[in-house]
C-alpha positions in Angstrom: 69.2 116.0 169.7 67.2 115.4 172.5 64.1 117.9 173.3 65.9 119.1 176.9 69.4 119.7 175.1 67.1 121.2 171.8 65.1 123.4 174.5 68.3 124.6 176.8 70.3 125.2 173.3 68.1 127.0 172.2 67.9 129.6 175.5 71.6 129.6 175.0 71.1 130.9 171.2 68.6 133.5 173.0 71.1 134.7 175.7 74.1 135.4 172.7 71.7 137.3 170.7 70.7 139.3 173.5 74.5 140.3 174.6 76.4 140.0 171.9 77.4 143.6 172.1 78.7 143.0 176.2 80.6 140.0 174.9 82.7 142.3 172.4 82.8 145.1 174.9 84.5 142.1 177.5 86.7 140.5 174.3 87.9 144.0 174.0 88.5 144.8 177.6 90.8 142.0 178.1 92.9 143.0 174.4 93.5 146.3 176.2 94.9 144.9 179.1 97.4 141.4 178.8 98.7 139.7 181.3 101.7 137.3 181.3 101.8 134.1 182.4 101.1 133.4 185.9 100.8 137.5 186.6 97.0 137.4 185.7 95.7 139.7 188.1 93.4 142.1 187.0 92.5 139.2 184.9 91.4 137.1 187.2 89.3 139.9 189.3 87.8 140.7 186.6 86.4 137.3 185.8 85.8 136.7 189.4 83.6 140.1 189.5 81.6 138.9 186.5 80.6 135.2 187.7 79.9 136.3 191.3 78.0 139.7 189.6 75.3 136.6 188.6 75.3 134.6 191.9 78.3 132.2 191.0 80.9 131.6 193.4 84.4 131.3 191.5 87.2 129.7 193.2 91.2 130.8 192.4 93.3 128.4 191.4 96.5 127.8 194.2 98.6 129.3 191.6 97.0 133.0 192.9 95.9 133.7 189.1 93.2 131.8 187.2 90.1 130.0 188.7 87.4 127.5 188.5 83.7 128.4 188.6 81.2 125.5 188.4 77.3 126.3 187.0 74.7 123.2 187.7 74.2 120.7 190.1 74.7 116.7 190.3 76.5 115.1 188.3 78.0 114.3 185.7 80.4 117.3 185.8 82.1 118.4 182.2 85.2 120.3 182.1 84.8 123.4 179.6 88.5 125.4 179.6 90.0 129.1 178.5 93.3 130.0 178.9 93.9 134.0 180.4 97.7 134.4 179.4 99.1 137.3 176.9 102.4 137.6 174.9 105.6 139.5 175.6 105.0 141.0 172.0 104.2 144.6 170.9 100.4 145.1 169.7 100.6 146.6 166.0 97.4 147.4 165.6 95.9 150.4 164.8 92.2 149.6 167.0 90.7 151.7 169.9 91.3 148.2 171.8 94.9 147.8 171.3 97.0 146.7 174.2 97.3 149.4 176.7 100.7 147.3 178.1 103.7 148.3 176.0 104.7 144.9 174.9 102.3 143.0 175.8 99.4 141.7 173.5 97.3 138.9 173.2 98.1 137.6 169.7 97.4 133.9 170.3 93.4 134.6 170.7 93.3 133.9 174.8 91.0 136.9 174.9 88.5 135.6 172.6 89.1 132.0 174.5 88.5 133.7 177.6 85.2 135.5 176.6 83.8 132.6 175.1 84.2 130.0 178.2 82.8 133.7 180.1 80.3 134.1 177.8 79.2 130.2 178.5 79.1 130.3 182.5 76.9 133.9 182.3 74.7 131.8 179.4 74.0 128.5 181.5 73.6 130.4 184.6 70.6 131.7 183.6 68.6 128.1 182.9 67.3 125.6 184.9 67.2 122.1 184.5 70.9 121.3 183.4 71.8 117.6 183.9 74.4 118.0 185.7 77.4 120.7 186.1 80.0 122.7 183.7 83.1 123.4 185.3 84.5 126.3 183.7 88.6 126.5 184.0 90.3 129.9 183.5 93.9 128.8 183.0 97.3 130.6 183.6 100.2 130.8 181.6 99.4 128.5 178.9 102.1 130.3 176.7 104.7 128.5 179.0 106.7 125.4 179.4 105.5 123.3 180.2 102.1 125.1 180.8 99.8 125.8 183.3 98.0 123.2 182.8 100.1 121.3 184.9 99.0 123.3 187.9 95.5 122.6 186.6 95.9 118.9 186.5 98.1 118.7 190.3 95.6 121.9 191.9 93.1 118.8 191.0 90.8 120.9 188.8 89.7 118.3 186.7 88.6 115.9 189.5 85.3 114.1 189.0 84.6 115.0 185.3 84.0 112.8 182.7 85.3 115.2 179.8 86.9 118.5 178.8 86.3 120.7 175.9 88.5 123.4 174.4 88.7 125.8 171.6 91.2 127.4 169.7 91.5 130.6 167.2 92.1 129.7 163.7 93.0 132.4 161.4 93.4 130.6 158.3 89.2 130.1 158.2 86.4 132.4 158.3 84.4 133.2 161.3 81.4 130.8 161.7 83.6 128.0 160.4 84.5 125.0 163.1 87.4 122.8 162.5 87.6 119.3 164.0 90.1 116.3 164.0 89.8 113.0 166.0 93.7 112.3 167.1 96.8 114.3 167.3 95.2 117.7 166.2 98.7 119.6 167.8 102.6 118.8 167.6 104.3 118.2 171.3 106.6 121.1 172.3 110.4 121.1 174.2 112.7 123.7 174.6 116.1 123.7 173.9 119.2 126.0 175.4 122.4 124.9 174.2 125.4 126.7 175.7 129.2 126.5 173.9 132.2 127.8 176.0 135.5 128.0 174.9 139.1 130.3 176.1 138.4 132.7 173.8 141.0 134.7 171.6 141.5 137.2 169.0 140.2 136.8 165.9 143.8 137.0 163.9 144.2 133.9 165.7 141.6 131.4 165.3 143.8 128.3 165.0 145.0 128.8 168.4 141.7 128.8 170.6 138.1 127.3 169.9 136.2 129.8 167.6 132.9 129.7 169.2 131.2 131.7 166.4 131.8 128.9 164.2 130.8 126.0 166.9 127.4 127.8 167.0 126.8 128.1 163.3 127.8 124.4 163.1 125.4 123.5 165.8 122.7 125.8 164.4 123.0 124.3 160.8 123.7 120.9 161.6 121.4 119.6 164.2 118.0 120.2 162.1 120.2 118.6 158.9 121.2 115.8 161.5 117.0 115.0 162.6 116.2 114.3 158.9 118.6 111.1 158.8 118.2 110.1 162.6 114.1 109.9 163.0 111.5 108.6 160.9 110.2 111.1 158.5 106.3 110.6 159.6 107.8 111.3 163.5 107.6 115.1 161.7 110.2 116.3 164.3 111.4 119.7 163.9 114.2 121.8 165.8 113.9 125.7 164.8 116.2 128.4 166.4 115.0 131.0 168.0 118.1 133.2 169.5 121.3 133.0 169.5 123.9 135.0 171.4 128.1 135.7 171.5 130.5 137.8 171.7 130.4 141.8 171.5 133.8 143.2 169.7 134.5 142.4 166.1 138.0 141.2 166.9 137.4 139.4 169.9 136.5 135.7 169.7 134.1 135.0 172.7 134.6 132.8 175.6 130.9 132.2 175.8 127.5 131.5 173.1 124.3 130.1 173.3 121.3 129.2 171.4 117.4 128.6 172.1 115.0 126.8 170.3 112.0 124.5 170.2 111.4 121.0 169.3 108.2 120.2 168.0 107.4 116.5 167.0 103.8 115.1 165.7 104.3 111.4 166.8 104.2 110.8 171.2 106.5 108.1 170.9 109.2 110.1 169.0 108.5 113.0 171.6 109.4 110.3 174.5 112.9 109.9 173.0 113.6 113.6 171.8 115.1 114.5 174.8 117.8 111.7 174.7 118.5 112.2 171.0 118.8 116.1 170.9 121.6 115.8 174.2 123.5 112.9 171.4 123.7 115.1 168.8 124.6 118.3 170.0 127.5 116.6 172.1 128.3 115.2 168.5 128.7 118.2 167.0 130.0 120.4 169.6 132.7 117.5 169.6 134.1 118.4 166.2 134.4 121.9 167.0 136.5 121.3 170.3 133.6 123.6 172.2 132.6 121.9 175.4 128.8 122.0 175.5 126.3 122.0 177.9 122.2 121.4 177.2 119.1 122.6 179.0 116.3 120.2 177.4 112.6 121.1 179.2 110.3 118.4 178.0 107.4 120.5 177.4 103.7 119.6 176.0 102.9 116.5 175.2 100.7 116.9 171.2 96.5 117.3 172.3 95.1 113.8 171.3 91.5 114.5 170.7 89.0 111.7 171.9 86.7 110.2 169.0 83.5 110.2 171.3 84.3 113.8 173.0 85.1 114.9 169.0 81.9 113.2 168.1 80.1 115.1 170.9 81.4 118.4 169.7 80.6 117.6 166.2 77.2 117.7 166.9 77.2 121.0 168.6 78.8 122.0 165.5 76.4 121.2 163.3 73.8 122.9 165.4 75.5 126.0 165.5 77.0 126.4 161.8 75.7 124.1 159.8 77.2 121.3 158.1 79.0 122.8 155.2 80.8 125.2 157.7 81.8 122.0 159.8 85.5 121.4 158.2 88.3 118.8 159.0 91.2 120.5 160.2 95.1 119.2 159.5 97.2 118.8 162.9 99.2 121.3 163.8 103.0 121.8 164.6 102.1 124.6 167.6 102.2 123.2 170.9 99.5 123.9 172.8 99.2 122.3 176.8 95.5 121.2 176.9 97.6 117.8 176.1 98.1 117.5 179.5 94.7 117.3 180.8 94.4 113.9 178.4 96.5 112.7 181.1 93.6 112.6 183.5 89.7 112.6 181.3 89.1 112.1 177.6 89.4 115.6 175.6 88.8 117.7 172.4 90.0 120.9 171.2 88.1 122.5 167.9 89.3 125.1 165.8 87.3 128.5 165.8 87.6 130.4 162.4 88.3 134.0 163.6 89.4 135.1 160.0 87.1 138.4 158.9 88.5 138.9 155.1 91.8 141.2 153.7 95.2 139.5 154.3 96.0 136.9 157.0 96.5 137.8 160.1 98.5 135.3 161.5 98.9 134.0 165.0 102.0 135.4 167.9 102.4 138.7 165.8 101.7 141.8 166.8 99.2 142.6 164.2 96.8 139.5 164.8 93.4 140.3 165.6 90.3 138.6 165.4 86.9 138.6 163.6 84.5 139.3 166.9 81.7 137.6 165.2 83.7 134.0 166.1 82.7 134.7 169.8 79.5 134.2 170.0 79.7 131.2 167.3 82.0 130.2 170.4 79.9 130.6 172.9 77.0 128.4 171.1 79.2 125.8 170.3 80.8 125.1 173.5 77.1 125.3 175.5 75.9 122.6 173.4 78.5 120.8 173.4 78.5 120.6 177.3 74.7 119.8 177.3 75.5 116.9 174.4 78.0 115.5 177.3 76.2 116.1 180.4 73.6 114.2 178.2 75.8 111.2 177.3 77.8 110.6 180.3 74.7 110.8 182.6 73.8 107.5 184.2 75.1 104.0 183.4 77.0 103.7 179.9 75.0 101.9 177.6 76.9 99.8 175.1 76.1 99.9 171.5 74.4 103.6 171.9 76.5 106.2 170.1 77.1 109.5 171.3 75.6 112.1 169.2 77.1 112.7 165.5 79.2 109.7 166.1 79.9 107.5 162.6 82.8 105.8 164.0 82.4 102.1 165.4 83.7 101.9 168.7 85.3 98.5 169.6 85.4 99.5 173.1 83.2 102.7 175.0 85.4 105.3 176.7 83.7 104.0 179.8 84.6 100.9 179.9 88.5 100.6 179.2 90.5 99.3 181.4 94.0 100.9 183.3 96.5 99.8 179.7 94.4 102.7 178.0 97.2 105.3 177.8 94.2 108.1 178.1 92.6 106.7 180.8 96.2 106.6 182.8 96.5 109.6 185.6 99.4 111.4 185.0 102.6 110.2 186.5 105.3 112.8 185.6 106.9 114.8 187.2 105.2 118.5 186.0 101.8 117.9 186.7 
């Protein structure tokens, strides 16, 4: 650690003990009062009033909701991002702070994101001397296929930086634990809609019609059976059902049924094929039922590949702000999650923030999920210094053979220096962004 990041971290250590208590206070705000993806409001004025309350100048995104706010000057400019989204789910807490929207609730931890990227800008606009700029992004709609990030990426948000930093509740690990994982640290997410039709009929009758019922158990049961003999078993592609609908009347066989579900697969090449596959095999099994069949297939987040220099960057902030023994390696994930898509422009990594306080799990997207407020400020010290360790390292010429800070890995080849076959390095070229 160099003395300028040692001496600004430590101002930043100063500003989160001081307002720890507004930080909740803002966390708690924001529980109270979800908003859906891409309906982010109040939301967004209320950010906007905050940075421009200390002499920052926030810019909207051109989606209407979300917004970019930039603290520094020069260059080089690091990318440091929240997503503002809620859940269509009922809050089931019991807390003076539950969700004042009746079912709505932010169960996925954006409000504790959102504080903590808040709680960042408010921190470092209070220094002098940074070397260079943090771009803070406040997202829409990253609960979405295939995410707001997408708008993030084409709005050209991310133009210019070198790097972008994320975190991520984790309710499986105390607060003031950090996890960290160099690669795939998330599963890539598609959606699914399969819809059976048929002419219907009474159920007396079933050998003279299609029984649709039965073509959507068959399709329900034997697509997932299907996967395990058609992909390779480290792929890790799942398909999980999430609703199915037919028919109202007992006696009546319906004309119409359809299903929804997600397909979540660990490996990037399996995810470029899954589309193809998933159409093959429910037109296969709809076949032997004598449904006809028709498939809505979103390709949807690609899995969050986390950089070994950015994780090596963040791995030192870590140590600075927990300690070592709270620094802990964290297993990939099978949620999707759509800071993926900003790998398609800059290097990134996403952490892990333990938000767990003690008593029983409180999982993530249920109602009764709630987070230990401690993690926030932990948050907000871990992504400062991580964005001063990166202003640090990207500023001026790359010089080979130096390693970025908390970096054991060798590097064959710097970040800086790879040339247009790196798949990271590759602007995006599909059709979402």
């Amino acid at each position: 650690m160099t003395p300028v990041v040692e001496k600004l971290g430590d101002a930043v250590d100063e500003w989160v003990a001081a307002h720890e208590a507004q930080m909740v206070a803002t966390r708690r705000h924001l529980h109270a009062h979800p908003e859906l993806a891409f309906a982010e409001f109040e939301t967004t004025s209320f950010l906007e009033q905050r940075l421009r309350a200390v002499g920052l100048a926030p810019r909207r995104l051109p989606t209407g909701t979300g917004l970019t706010v930039e603290v520094g000057s020069g260059e080089p400019v690091v990318v440091l991002r929240a997503d503002i989204d809620a859940l269509p789910l009922p809050d089931l807490k019991d807390v003076p702070y539950a969700s004042t929207r009746e079912g709505l609730c932010h169960a996925c931890g954006h409000d504790v994101h959102t504080t903590v990227v808040l709680g960042v800008a408010l921190a470092l606009s209070t220094l002098d001397g940074l070397p260079g700029r943090v771009r803070c992004i406040f997202q829409p709609a990253e609960e979405t296929i295939p995410g707001g990030a997408t708008e993030v990426v084409a709005a050209g948000a991310l133009d210019g930086a070198s790097r972008a930093f994320a975190l991520h509740c984790d309710p499986s690990v105390p607060a003031g634990t950090v996890g960290l994982r160099t690669g795939a640290i998330t599963a890539a997410c598609d959606r699914i809609d399969v819809t059976l039709t048929g002419p219907g009929g009474h159920t007396a009758r079933p050998q003279l019609t299609v029984d649709l019922v039965d073509a959507l158990g068959r399709v329900i049961t034997d697509l997932p059976a299907l996967l395990s003999r058609q992909v390779d078993p480290r792929a890790g592609m799942s398909l999980v059902w999430g609703a199915v609908s037919a028919g109202v009347a007992a006696n009546a066989i319906p004309q119409r049924g359809s299903l929804r579900g997600t397909v979540r697969v660990l490996d990037r090449d399996a995810w470029q094929g899954a589309e193809d596959l998933m159409r093959s095999l429910v037109s296969r099994v709809a076949a032997t039922t004598g449904a006809e069949c028709d498939v809505d297939y979103v390709q949807g987040l690609p899995p969050v590949v986390n950089d070994p220099r950015a994780v090596a960057l963040m791995r030192a902030a870590a140590l600075e702000t927990v300690g070592s023994e709270r620094v802990v390696l964290t297993p990939q994930s099978m949620g999707g999650e759509d800071f993926g898509w900003y790998a398609e422009v800059l290097p990134i990594a996403l952490a892990r923030l333990g938000t767990h306080g003690g008593g029983p799990p409180l999982d993530l997207h249920r109602g009764t999920f709630d987070a230990d407020e401690r993690a926030i400020g932990v948050g907000v010290r871990l992504l400062a210094r991580t964005a001063l360790h990166a202003l640090e390292a990207d500023a001026g010429p790359p010089r080979p053979g130096r390693p970025a800070p908390g970096d054991t890995t060798v590097r064959r080849v710097d970040r800086t220096t790879r040339g247009p076959d790196d798949e990271l390095s590759r602007p995006a070229d599909r059709r979402h962004p």
